[in-house]
NUVEXLO-236794 format. One record per residue (C-alpha): residue number from 1; x, y, z. Coordinates in steps of 0.2 Angstrom, whole numbers, plus 5000, padded with zeros to 4 digits. Layout:
[site NUM,[X,Y,Z]] ...
***
This chain:
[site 1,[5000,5000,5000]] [site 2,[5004,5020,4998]] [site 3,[5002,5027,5015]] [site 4,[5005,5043,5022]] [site 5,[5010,5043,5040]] [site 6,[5010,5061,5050]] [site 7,[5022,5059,5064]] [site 8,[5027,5079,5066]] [site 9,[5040,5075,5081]] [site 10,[5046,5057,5074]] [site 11,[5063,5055,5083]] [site 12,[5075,5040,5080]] [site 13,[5087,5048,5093]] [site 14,[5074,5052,5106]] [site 15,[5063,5043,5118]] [site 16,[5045,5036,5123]] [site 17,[5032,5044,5107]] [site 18,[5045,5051,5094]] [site 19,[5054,5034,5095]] [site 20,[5038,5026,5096]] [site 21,[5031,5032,5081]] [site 22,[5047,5032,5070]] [site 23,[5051,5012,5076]] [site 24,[5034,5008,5069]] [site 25,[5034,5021,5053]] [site 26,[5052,5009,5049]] [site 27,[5040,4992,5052]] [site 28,[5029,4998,5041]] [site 29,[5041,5006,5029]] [site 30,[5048,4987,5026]] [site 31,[5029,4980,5021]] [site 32,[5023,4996,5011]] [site 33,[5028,5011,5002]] [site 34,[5028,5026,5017]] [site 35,[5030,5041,5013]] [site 36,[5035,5050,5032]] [site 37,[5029,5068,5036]] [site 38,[5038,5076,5049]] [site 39,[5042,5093,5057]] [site 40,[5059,5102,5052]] [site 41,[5068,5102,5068]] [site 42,[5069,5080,5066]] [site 43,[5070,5079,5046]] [site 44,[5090,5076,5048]] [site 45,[5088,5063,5063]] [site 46,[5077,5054,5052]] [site 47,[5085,5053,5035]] [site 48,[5101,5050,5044]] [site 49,[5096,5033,5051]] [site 50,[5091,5029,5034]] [site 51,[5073,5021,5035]] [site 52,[5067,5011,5022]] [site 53,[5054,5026,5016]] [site 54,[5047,5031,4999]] [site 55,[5052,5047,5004]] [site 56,[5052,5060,5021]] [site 57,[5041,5075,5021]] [site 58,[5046,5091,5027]] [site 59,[5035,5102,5035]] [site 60,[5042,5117,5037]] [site 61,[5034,5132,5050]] [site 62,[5050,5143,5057]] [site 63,[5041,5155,5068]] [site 64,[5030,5140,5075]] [site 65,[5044,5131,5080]] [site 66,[5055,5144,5087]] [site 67,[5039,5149,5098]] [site 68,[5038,5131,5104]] [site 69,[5057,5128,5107]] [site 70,[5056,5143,5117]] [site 71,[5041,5139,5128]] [site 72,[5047,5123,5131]] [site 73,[5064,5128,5138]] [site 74,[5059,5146,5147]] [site 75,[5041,5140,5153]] [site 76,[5042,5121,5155]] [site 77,[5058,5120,5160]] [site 78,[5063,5105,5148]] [site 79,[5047,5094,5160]] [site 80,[5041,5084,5146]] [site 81,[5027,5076,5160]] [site 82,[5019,5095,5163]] [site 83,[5000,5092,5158]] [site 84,[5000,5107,5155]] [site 85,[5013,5107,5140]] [site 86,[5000,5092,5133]] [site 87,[4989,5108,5130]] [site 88,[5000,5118,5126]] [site 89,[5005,5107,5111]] [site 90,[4987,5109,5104]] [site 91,[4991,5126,5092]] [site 92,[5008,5115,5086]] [site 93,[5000,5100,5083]] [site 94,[4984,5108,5072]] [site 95,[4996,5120,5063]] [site 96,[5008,5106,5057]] [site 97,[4995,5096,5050]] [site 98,[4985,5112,5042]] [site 99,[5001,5113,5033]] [site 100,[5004,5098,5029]] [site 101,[4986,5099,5021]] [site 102,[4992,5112,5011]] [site 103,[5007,5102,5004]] [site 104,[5002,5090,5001]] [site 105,[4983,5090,4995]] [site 106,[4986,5091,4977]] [site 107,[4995,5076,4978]] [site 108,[4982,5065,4989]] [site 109,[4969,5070,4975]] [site 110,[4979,5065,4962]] [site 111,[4981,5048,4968]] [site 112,[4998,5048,4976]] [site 113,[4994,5039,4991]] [site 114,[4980,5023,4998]] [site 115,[4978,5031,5015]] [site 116,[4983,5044,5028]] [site 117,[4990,5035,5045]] [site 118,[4993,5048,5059]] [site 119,[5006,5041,5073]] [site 120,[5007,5056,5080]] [site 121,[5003,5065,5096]] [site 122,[4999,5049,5102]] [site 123,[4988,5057,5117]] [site 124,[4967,5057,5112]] [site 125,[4965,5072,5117]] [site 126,[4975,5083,5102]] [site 127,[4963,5081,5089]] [site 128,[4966,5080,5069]] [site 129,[4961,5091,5055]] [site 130,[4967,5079,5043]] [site 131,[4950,5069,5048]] [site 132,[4940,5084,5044]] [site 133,[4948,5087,5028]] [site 134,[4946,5070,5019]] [site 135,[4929,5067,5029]] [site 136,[4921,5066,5009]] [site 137,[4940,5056,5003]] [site 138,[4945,5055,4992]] [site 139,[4955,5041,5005]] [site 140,[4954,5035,5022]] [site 141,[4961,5043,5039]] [site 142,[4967,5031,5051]] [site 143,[4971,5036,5069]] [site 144,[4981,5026,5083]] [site 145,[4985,5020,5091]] [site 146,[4981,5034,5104]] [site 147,[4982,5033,5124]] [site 148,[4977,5045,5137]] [site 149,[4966,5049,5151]] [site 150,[4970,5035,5164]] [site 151,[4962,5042,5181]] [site 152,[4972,5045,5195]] [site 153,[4969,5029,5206]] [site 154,[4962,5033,5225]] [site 155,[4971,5029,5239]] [site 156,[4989,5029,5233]] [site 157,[4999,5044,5242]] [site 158,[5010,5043,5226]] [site 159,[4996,5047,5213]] [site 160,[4992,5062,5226]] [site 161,[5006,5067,5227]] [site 162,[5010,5069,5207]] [site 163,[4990,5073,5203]] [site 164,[4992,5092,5196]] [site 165,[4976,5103,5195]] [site 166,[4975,5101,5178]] [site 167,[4970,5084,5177]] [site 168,[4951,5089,5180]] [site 169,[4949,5099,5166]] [site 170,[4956,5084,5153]] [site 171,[4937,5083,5146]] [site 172,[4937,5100,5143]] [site 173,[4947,5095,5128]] [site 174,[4930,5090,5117]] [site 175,[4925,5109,5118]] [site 176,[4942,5112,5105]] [site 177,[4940,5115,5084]] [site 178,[4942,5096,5076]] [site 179,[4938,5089,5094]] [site 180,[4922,5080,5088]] [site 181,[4927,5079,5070]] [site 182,[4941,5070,5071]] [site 183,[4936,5052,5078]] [site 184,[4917,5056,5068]] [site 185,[4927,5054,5053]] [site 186,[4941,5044,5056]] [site 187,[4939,5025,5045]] [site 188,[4946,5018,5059]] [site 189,[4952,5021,5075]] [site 190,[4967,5010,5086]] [site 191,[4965,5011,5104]] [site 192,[4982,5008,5113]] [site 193,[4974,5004,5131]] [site 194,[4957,4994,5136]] [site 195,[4955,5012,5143]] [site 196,[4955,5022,5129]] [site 197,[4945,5009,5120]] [site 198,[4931,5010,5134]] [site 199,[4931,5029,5131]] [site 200,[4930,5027,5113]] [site 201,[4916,5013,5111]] [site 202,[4906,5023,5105]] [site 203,[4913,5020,5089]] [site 204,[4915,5003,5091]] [site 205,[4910,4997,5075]] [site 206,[4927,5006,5067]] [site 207,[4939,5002,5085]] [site 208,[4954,4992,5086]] [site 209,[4964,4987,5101]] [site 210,[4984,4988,5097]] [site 211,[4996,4993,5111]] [site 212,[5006,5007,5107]] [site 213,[5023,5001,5113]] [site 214,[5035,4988,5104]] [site 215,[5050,4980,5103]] [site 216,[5063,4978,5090]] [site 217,[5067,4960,5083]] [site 218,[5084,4959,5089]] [site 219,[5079,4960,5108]] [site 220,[5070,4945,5107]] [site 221,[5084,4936,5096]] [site 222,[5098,4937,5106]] [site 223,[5102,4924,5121]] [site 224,[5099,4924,5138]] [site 225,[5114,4925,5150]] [site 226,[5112,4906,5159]] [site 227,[5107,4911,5177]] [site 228,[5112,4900,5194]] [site 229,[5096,4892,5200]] [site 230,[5100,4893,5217]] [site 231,[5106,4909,5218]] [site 232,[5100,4924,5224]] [site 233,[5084,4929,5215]] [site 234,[5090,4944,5205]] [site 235,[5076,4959,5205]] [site 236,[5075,4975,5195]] [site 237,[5065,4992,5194]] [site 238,[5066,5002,5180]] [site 239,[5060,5021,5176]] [site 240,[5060,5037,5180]] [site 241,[5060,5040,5202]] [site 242,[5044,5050,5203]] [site 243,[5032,5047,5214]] [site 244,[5017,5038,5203]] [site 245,[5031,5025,5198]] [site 246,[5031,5018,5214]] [site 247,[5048,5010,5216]] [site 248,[5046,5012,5237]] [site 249,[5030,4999,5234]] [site 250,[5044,4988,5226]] [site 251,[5057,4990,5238]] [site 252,[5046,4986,5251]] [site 253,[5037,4972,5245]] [site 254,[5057,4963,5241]] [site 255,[5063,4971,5258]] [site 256,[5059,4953,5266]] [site 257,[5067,4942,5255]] [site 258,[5083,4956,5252]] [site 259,[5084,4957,5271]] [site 260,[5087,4938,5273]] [site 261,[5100,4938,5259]] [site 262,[5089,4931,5248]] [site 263,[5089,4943,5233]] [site 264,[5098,4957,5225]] [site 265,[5089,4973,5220]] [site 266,[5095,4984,5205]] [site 267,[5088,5000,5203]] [site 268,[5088,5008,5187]] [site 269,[5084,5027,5185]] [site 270,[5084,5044,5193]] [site 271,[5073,5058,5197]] [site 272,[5066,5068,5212]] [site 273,[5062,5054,5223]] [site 274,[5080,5047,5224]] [site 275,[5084,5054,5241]] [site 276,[5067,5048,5250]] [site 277,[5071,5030,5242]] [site 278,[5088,5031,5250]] [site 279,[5082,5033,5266]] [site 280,[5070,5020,5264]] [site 281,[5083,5008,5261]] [site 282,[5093,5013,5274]] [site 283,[5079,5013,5286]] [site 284,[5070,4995,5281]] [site 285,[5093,4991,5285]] [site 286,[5094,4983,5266]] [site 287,[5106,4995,5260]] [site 288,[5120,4981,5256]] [site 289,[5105,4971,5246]] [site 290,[5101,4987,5236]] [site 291,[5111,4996,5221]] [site 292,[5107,5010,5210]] [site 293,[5113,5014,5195]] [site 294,[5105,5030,5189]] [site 295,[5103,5034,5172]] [site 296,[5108,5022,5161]] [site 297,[5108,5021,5140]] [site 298,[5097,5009,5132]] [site 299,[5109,4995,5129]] [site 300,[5113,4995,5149]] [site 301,[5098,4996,5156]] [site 302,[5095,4979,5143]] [site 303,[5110,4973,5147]] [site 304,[5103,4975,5167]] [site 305,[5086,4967,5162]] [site 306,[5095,4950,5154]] [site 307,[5104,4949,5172]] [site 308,[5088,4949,5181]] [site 309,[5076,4935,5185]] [site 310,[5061,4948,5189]] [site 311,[5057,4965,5185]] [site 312,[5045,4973,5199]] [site 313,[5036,4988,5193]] [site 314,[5021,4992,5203]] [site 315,[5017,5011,5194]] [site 316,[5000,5016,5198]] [site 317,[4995,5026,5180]] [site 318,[5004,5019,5166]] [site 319,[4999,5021,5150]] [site 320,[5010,5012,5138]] [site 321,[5025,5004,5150]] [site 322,[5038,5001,5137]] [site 323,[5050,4994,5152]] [site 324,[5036,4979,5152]] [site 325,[5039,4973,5133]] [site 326,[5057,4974,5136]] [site 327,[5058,4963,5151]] [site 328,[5046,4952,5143]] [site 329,[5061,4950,5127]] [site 330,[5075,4949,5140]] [site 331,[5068,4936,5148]] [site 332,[5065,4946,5166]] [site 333,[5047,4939,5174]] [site 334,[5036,4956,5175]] [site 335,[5026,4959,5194]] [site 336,[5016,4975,5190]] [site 337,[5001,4984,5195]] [site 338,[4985,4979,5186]] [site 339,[4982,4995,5177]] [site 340,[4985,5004,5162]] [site 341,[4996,4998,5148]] [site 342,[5007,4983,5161]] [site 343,[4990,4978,5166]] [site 344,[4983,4975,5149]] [site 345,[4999,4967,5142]] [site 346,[5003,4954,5156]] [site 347,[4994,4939,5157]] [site 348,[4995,4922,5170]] [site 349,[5007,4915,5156]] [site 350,[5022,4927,5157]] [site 351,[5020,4935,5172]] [site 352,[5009,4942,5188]] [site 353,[5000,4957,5190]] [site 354,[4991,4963,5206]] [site 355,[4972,4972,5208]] [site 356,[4975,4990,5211]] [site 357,[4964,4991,5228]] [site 358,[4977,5002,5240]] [site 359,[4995,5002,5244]] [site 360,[4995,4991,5257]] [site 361,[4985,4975,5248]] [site 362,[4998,4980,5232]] [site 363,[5014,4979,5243]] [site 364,[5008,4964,5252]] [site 365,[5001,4953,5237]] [site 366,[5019,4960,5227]] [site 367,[5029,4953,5242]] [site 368,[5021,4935,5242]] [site 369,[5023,4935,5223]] [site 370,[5041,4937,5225]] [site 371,[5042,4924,5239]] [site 372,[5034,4910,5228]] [site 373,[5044,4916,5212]] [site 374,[5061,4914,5227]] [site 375,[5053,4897,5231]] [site 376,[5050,4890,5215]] [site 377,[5062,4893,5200]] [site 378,[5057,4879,5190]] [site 379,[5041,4892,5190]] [site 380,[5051,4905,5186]] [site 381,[5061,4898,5172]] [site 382,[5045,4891,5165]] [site 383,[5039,4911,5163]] [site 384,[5055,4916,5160]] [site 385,[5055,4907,5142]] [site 386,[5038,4909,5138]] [site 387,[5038,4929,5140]] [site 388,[5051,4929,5125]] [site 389,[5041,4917,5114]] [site 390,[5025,4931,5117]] [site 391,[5037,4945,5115]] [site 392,[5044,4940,5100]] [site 393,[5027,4933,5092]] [site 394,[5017,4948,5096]] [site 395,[5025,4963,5103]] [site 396,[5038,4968,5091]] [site 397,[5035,4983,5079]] [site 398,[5037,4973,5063]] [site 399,[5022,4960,5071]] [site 400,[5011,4977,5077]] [site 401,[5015,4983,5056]] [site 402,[5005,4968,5053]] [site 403,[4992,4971,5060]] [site 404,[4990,4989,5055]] [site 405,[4991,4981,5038]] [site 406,[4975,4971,5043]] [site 407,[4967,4987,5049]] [site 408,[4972,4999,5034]] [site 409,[4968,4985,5023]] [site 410,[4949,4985,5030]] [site 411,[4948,5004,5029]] [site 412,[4954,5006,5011]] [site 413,[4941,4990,5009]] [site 414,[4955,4979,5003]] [site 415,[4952,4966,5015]] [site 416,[4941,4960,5028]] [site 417,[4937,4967,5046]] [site 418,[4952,4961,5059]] [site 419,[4942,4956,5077]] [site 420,[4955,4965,5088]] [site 421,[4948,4967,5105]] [site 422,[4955,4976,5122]] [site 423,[4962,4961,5132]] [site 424,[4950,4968,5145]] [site 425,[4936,4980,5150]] [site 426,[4934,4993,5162]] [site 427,[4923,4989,5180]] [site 428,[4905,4992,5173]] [site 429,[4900,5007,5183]] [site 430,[4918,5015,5176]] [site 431,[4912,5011,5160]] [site 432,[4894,5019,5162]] [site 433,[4902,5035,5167]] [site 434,[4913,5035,5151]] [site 435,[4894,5032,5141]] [site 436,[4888,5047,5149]] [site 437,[4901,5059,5142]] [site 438,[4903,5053,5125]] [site 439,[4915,5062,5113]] [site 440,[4905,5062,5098]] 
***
């Protein structure tokens, strides 16, 4: 197929949604003839990595950008997270793709390409003009897959303590030009999160599930390091030290089994909450069991997650958990919090995950978890290997390219309707609030 794929900040070099999109824009760009539309400032990163695309389109808006840049390091500080920055993005994100429009239109009439597939803001909330101006064709819009709008779970001091004020007036965003318009007449649309499909069922008859994280190939290809059965069980946190991560849920719940020498935990990341977790170590006396490492690059922290037999990561509000995949490849056995994107990717045959009541019943049911998984290796191992076949079988970019091929393929009416369902739903009376503020 022809497909036009808007990813404005498509980063090779860069993390979480730029690399997102351009790792599955290159999937893609190996089955079909891509033709990749990005914003200025990224058109080098991406044309020096030398992705197999038709072609890269540059869409040039100096005065936007520069406005942007600005913002971003006067006002926002470089703090990616601010929610506030999400809607700041909004005047970016409609003006790249109005110009975009502009470039390119002639050549969408005339045939050029099959369909449009926006990667890119991967947040629901930043709506699309593109939907609005081929809402008569001449081809289909696809969007997704999108994620957003997890709730802050109750009765989790770290949730409180990262909610920002904002957060309350996320609904507000259907009020916004192209809000409405944009899933209305979209073709199709890929939900990344059982979450985001409930919010979007209304549309149900043109929703896919897909999660919006992947892996590359080679993680799942390359072998295991061969790990001593009766040693000590090997644990492993990864991500940023903020508070909604969680890691003093995970130190807590391994305390016990650190504390009797049992276990090793490597900690991998840095960020605000550093010094509070040092104190915790220091005052549960398992400082000698505990490393951390900091900020480590890509190939580390892999190289950390191939030495580890179990990767705790008990975030509360996680919407893709990219950390999840890769433990998953390296062969590390995921505990997580039942909620969000770890929730929906973790199943009873590669690994654990734990309701999301309150803090207590988390650390308590993550700390017998870890004291079976101590007990029994033959249990472990058994997970171990069968995380990396699902890995490798369903979450890598070139096996998620496939089945956007299925969904573009039914959109462009190529080919039929592919069942993909969220691998679960919402608590019903989540669900009926959802109903009652539909976004159409």
């Amino acid at each position: 197929m022809r497909i036009l794929v808007l990813a404005p900040d498509c980063n090779p070099d860069s993390i979480c949604g730029p690399l997102i999109s351009y790792s599955q824009a290159e999937a893609l760009g190996r089955l079909h003839d891509v033709t990749l539309a990005v914003r200025s400032p990224y058109e080098h990163s991406v044309r020096r990595r030398q992705g197999p695309f038709r072609a890269v389109e540059t869409v040039r808006m100096a005065s936007t950008e520069r406005l942007y840049d600005w913002s971003l390091r006067r006002i926002f500080k470089n703090n990616y997270r601010n929610q506030l920055w999400t809607a700041f993005g909004y005047p970016l994100s409609i003006a790249f793709e109005w110009f975009a429009w502009r470039q390119m239109r002639n050549r969408i009439v005339a045939g050029e390409f099959e369909a449009v597939l926006r990667l890119l803001p991967i947040t629901s909330v930043l709506p699309s003009p593109f939907a609005f101006f081929l809402r008569n064709g001449p081809i289909p819009f696809v969007i997704g897959p999108i994620n957003g709008g997890l709730p802050w779970p109750e009765g989790f001091s770290q949730a409180d303590n990262q909610k920002q004020w904002v957060s309350g007036l996320r609904n507000a965003y259907r009020l916004l030009p192209f809000a409405r318009s944009t899933y209305r007449h979209a073709t199709a649309i890929i939900a990344g999160s059982s979450h985001t499909y409930a919010e979007f069922a209304a549309y149900r008859d043109k929703l896919f599930f897909l999660p919006e994280n992947g892996i590359s190939d080679s993680l799942c290809c390359g072998s295991v390091p061969n790990r001593e059965p009766s040693g000590r069980l090997e644990l492993i946190f990864v991500g940023s030290l903020v508070p909604y991560k969680a890691c003093d849920v995970a130190i807590r719940a391994a305390a016990p089994l650190l504390r009797r020498g049992l276990a090793h935990f490597t900690i991998v990341g840095d960020g605000p909450e550093r010094s509070r977790l040092d104190t915790l170590v220091r005052a549960l006396e398992i400082e000698n069991s505990v490393s951390f490492c900091g900020f480590l690059s890509h190939a580390e922290t892999m190289q950390r997650l191939q030495l580890a037999d179990v990767l705790v990561f008990p975030s509360v509000r996680e919407f893709g958990g990219a950390v999840v995949f890769e433990a998953l490849a390296a062969g590390a056995v995921p505990v997580v919090a039942d909620f969000g994107g770890p929730g929906d990717i973790i199943n009873p045959e590669i690994g654990f995950k734990v309701p999301l009541t309150n803090e207590s019943d988390l650390m308590s049911h993550m700390e017998k978890i870890l004291a079976d998984l101590g007990d029994n290796r033959d249990r472990l191992r058994q997970l171990q290997q069968q995380g990396r076949q699902y890995a490798q079988r369903r979450l890598t970019w070139d096996a998620k390219a496939q089945t956007i091929t299925q969904i573009v393929h039914w959109a462009i009416r190529r080919g039929p309707k592919p069942v993909l369902p969220p691998p679960k739903m919402l608590p019903a009376d989540v669900r009926s609030a959802l109903r009652a503020r539909p976004v159409s």
